[in-house]
C-alpha positions, 0 to 999 in steps of 0.5 A: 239820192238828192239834188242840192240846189244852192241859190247864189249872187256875188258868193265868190267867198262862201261858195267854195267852202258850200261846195266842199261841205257837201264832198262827203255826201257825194263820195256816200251817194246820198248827193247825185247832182248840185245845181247853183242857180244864179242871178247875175253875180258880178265876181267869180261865183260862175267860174266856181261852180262850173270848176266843182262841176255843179250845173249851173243855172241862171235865173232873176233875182229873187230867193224864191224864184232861183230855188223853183229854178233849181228845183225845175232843173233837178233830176233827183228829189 
């Protein structure tokens, strides 16, 4: 079992499809938790996440700073 942590800003567009790629390795188990760290985005990126039920995280700009954010927060490997 993992955790996917998907960094994000402004990914109203491409999360949507992100999300529902990883259905199937959730309904399999492989996937227990999806946390989208975020870092300040202006559209709906939030709204989505919280909607697919992934955890949400906030965090400062940077890709590596949001990706140790997320792997901080996850409960899984």
């Amino acid at each position: 079992m993992i955790s996917v942590v998907i960094p994000t800003r402004n990914a109203e567009q491409s999360l949507p499809a992100t999300l529902s790629a990883l259905v199937p390795a959730v309904v399999d188990g492989v996937v227990r938790e999806v946390i989208v760290v975020d870092c300040g985005s202006s559209d709906e990126t939030r709204a989505i996440a919280d909607a697919a039920g992934a955890r949400l995280v906030e965090a400062a700009q940077g890709r590596g700073i949001q990706l140790r954010a997320g792997a901080d927060a996850a409960r899984h490997d």
